[in-house]
Backbone as CSV, one residue per row, in Angstrom:
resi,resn,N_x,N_y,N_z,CA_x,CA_y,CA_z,C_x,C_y,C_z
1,UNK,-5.448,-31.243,-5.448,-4.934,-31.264,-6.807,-4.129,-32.549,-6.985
2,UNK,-4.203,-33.414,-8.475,-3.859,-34.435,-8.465,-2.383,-34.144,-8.840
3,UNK,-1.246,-35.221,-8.741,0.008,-35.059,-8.724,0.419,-34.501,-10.583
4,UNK,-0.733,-35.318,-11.240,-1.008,-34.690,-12.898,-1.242,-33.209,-13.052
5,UNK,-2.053,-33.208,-12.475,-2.627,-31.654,-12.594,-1.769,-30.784,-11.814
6,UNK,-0.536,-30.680,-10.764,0.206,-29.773,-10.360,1.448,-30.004,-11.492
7,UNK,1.260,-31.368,-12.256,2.447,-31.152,-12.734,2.349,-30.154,-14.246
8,UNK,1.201,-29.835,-14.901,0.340,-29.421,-15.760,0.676,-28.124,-15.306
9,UNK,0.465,-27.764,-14.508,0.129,-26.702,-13.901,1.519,-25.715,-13.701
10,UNK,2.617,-26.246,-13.194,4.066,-26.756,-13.810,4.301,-26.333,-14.759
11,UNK,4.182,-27.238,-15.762,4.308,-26.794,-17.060,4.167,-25.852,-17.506
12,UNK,3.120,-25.349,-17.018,1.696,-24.009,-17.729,3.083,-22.624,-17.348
13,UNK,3.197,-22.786,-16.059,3.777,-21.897,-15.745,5.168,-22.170,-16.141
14,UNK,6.250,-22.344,-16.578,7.348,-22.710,-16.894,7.343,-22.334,-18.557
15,UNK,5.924,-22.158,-19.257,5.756,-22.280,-20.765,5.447,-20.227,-20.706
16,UNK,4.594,-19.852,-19.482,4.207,-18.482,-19.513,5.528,-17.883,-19.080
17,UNK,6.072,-18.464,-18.484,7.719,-17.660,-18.074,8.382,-17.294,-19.268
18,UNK,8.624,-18.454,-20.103,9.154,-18.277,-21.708,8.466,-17.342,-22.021
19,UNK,6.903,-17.352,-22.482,6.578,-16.680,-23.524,6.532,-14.625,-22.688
20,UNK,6.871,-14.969,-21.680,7.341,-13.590,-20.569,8.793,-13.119,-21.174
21,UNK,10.113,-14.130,-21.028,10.757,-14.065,-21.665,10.732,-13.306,-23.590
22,UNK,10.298,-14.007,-24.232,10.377,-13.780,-25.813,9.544,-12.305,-25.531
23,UNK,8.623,-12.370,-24.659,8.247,-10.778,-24.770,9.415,-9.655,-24.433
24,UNK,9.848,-9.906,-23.447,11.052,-8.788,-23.313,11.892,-8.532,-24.182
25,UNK,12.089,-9.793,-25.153,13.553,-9.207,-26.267,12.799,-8.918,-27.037
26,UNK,11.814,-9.387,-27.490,10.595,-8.437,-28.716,10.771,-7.144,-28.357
27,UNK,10.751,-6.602,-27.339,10.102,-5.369,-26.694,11.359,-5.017,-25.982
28,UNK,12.349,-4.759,-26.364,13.174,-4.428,-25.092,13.267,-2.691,-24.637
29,UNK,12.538,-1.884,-25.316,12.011,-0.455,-24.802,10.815,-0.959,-23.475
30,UNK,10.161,-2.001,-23.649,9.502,-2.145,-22.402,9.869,-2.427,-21.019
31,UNK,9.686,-1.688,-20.013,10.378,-2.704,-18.731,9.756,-4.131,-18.888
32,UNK,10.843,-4.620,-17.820,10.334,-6.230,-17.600,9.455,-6.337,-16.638
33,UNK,8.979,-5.034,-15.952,7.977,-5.297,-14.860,6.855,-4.800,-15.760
34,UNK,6.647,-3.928,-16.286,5.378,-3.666,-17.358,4.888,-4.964,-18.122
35,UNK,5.785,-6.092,-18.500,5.658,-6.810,-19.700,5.181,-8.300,-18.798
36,UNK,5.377,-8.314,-17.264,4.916,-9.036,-16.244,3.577,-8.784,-15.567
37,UNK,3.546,-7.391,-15.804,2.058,-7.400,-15.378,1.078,-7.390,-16.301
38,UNK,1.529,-7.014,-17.753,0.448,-7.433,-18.652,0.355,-9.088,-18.968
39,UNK,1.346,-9.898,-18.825,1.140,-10.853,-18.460,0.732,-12.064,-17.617
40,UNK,0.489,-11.089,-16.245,-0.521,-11.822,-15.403,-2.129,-11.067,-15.875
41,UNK,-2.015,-10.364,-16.002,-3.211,-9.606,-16.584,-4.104,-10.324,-17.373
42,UNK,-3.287,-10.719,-18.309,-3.918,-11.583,-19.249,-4.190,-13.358,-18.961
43,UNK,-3.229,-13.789,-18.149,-2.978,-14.749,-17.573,-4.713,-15.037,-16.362
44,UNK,-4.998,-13.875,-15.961,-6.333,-14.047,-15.108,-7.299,-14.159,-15.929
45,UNK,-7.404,-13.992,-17.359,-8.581,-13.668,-18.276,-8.683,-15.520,-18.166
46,UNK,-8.019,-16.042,-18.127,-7.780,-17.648,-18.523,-8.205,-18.594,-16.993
47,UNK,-8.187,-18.078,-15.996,-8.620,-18.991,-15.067,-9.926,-19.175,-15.361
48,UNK,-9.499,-20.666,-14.945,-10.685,-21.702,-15.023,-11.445,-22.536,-16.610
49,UNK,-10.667,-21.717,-17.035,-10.695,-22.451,-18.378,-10.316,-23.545,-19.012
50,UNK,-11.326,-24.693,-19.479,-11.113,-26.406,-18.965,-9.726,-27.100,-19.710
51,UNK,-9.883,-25.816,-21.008,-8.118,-26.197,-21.920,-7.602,-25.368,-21.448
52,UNK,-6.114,-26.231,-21.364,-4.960,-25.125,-20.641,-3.470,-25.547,-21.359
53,UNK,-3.963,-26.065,-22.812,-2.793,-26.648,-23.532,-2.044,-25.028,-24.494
54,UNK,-3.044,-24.141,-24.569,-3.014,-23.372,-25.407,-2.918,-21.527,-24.679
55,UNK,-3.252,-21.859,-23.290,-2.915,-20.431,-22.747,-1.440,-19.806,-22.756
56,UNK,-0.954,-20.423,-22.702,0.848,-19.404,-22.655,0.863,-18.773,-24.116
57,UNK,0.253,-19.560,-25.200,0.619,-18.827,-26.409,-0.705,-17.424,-26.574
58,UNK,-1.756,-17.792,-26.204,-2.328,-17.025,-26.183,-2.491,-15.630,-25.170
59,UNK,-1.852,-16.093,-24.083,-1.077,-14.752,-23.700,-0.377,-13.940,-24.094
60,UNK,0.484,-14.693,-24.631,1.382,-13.869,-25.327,1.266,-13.306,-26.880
61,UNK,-0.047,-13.651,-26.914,-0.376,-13.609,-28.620,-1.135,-12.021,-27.647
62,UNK,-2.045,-12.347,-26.719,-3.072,-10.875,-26.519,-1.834,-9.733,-25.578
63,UNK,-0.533,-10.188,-25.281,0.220,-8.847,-24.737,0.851,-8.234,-25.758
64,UNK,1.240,-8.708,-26.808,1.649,-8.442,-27.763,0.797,-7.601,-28.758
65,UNK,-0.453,-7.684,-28.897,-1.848,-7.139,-29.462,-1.630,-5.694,-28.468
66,UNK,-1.471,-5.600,-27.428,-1.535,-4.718,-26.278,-0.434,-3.787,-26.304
67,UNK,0.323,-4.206,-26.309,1.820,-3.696,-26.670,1.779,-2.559,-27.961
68,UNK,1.353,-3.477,-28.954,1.397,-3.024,-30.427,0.412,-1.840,-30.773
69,UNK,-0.762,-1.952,-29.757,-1.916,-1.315,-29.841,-1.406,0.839,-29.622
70,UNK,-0.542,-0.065,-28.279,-0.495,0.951,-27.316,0.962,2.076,-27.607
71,UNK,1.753,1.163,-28.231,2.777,2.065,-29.581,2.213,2.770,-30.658
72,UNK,0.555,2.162,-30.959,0.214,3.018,-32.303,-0.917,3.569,-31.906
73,UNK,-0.947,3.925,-30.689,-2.083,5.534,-29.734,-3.488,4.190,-29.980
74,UNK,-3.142,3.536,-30.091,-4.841,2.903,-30.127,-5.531,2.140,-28.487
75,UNK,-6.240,2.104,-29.166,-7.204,1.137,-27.862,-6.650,0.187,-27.806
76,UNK,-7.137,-0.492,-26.064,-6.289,-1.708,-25.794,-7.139,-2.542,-25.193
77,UNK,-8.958,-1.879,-25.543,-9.883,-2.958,-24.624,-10.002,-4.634,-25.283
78,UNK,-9.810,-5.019,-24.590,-9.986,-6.939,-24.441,-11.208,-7.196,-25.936
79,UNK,-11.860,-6.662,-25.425,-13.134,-7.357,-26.304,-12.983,-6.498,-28.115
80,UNK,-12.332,-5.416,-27.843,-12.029,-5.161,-29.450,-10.995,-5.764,-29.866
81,UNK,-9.496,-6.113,-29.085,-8.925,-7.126,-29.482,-9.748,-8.705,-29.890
82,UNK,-10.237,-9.206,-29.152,-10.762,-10.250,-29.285,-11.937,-10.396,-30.876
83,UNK,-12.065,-9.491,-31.149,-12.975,-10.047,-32.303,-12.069,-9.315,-33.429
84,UNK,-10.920,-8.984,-33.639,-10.043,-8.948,-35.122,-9.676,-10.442,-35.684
């Protein structure tokens, strides 16, 4: 890995910590270990994917979908989120 790309990489993770963060005070009925594992959760849907300018928000855009789903008795599969 080039010294760019760990530092990217860095970033990536330092930006998913935040948006880990803003999830817990959104949510503070959630534990912080529930709101960590839907966030690596979602965080694996994204490996290997060639843009990586835009994953922390979109994590936190699909735990939040998950979250919201799962307060109002609904479904929480990936692919029915994904096409609203």
């Amino acid at each position: 890995m080039r010294t760019d790309d760990r530092q990217n990489a860095d970033d990536e993770d330092i930006a998913v910590e935040h948006a880990a963060e803003r999830l817990a005070g959104r949510y503070p009925d959630v534990p912080r270990e529930r709101i960590d594992e839907l966030v690596e959760k979602h965080r694996v849907e994204f490996d290997g994917a060639p843009v990586r300018d835009f994953v922390p928000v979109l994590i936190e855009h699909d735990v939040k979908q998950e979250l919201n789903a799962s307060r109002q008795g609904g479904t929480t599969g990936q692919q029915e989120e994904r096409s609203r």
